[in-house]
Short mmCIF file of the C-alpha atoms (twelve columns), coordinates in Angstrom:
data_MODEL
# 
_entry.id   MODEL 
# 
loop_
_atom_site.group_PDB 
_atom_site.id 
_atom_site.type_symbol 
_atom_site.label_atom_id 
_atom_site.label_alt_id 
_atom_site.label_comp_id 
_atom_site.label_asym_id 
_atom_site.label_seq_id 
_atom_site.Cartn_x 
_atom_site.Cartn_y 
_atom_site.Cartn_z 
_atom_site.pdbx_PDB_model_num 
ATOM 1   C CA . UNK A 1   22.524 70.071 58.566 1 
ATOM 2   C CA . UNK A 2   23.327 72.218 55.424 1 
ATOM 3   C CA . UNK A 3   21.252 69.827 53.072 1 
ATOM 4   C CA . UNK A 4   18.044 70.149 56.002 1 
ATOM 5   C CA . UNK A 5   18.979 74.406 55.949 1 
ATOM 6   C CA . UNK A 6   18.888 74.143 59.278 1 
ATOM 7   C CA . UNK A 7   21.300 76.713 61.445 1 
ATOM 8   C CA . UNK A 8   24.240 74.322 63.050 1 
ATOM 9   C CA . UNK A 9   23.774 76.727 66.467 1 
ATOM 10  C CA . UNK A 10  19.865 76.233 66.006 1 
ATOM 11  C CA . UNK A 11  20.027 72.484 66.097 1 
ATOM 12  C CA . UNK A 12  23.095 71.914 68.400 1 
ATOM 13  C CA . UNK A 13  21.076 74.576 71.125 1 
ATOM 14  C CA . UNK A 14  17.636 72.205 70.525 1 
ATOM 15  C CA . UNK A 15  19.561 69.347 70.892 1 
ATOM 16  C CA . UNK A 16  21.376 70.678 74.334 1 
ATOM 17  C CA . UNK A 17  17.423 71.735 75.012 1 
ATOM 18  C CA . UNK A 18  16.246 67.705 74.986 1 
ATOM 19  C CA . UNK A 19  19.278 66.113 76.628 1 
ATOM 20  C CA . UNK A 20  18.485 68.632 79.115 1 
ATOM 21  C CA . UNK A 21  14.889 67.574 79.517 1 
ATOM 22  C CA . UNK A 22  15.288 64.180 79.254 1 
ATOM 23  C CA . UNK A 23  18.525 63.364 81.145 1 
ATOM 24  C CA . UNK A 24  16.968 62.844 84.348 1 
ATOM 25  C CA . UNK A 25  14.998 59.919 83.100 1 
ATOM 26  C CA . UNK A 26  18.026 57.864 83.349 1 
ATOM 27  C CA . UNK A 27  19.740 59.156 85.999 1 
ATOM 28  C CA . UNK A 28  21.610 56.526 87.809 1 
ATOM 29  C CA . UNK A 29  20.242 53.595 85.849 1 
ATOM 30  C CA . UNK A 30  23.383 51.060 85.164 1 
ATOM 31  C CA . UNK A 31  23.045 50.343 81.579 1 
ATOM 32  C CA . UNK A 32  22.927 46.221 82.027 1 
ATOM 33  C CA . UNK A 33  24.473 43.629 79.517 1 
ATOM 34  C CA . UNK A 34  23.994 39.785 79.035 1 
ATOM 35  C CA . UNK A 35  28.083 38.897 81.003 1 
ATOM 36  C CA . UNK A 36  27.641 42.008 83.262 1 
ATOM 37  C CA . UNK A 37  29.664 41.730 86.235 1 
ATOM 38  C CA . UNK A 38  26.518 42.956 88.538 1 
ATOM 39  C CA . UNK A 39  24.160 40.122 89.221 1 
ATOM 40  C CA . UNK A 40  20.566 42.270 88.662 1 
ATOM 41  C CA . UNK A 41  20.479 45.510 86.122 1 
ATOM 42  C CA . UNK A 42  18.426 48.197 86.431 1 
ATOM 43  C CA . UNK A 43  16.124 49.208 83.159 1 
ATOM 44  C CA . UNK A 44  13.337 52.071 82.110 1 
ATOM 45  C CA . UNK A 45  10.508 51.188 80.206 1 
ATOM 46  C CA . UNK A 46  8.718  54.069 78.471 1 
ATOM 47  C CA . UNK A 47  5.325  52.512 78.516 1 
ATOM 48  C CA . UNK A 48  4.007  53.336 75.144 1 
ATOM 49  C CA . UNK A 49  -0.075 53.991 73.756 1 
ATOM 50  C CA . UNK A 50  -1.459 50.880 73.585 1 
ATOM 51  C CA . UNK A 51  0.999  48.914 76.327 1 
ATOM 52  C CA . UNK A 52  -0.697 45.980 77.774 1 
ATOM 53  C CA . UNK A 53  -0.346 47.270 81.380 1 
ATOM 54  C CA . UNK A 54  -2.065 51.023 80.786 1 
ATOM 55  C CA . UNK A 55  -4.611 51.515 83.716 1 
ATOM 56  C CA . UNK A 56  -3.296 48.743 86.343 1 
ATOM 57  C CA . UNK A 57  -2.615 49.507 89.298 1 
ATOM 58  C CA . UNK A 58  1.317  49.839 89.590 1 
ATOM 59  C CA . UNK A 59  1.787  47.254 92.514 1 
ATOM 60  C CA . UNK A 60  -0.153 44.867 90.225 1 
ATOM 61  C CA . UNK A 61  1.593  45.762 86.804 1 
ATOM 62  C CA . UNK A 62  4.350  42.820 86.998 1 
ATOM 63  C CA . UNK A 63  3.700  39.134 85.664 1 
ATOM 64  C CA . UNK A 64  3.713  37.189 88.934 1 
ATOM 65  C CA . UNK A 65  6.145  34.376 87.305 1 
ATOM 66  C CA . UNK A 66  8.696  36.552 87.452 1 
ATOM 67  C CA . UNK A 67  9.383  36.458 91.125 1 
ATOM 68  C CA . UNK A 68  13.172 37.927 90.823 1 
ATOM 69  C CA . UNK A 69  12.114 41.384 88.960 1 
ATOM 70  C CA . UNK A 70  10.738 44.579 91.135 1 
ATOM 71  C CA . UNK A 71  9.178  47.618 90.133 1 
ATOM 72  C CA . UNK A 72  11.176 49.977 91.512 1 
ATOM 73  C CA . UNK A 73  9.633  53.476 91.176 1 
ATOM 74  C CA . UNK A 74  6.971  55.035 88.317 1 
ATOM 75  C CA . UNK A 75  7.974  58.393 86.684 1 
ATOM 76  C CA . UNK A 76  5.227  60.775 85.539 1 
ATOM 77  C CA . UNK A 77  5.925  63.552 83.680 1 
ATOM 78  C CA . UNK A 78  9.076  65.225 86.442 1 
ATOM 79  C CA . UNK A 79  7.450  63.178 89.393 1 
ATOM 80  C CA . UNK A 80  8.691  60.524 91.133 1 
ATOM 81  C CA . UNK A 81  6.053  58.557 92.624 1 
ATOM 82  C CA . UNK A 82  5.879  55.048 94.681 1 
ATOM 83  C CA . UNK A 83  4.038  52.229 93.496 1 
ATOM 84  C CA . UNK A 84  0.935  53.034 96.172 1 
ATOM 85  C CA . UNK A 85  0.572  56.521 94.984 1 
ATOM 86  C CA . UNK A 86  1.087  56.027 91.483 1 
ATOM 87  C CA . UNK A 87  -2.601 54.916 90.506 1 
ATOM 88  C CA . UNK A 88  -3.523 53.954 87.229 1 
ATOM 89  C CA . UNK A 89  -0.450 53.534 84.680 1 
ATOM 90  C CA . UNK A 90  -0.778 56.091 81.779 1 
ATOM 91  C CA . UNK A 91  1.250  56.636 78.523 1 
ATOM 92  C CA . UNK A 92  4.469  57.843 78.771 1 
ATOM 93  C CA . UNK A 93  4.903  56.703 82.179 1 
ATOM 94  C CA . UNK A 94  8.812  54.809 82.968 1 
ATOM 95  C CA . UNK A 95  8.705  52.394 84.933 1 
ATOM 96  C CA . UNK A 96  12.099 51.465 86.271 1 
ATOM 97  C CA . UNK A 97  12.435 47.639 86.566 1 
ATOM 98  C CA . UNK A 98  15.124 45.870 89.034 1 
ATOM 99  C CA . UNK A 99  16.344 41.877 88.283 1 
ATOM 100 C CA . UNK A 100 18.265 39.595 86.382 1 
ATOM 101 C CA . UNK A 101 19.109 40.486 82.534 1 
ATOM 102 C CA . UNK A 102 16.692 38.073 81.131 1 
ATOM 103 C CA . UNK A 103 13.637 38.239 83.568 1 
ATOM 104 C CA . UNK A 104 14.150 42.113 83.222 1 
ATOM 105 C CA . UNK A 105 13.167 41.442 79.302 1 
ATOM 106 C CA . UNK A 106 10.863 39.519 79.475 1 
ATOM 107 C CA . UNK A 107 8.890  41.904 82.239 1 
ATOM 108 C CA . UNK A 108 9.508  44.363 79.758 1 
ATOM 109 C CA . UNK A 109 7.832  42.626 76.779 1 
ATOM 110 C CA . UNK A 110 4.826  41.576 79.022 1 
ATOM 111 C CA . UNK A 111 4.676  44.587 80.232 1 
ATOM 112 C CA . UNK A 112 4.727  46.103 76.371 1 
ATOM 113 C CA . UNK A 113 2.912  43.430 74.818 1 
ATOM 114 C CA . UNK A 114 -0.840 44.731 73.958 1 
# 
């Protein structure tokens, strides 16, 4: 911090500032792995510009061969909204996925591919 000449209260009180903000995006999410002893995971995707899935409708934004993954709930901004009411996907939206390790990624990458 001394070579940036930052102030070490300055960037320890911005960093408390984003954890803060950002904390609730994960929220009860169970961090998966590959040999988890949980059968499904739970995983955010921060849909990013140009994210192949921007302006489906939520219920539709899942491939359909991946039968064992669910969209479990869209986050806008500090709502939480159901799949109905979401509308449109937009960037920045999370989309918190539910399934096996593997389907999970690949949903993600479909979902991210553009």
């Amino acid at each position: 911090m001394a070579l940036l000449r930052h102030d070490r209260a300055d960037t320890e009180a911005a960093l408390d500032r984003v954890r803060a903000d950002r904390y609730h995006l994960l929220h009860g999410v169970i961090a998966g792995e590959r040999h988890s002893l949980y059968p499904e995971v739970l995983h955010p995707v921060v849909l990013p510009e140009g994210a192949a899935v921007l302006g489906h409708p939520a219920a539709q934004a899942l491939p359909q061969g991946l039968r064992k993954v669910t969209l479990e709930q869209v986050r806008r901004g500090e709502a939480l909204l159901d799949l109905e009411s979401a509308g449109p996907l937009e960037p920045g939206d999370v989309l918190l996925l539910l399934g096996p390790q593997r389907e999970v990624e690949a949903a993600e990458a479909a979902l991210l591919a553009g």
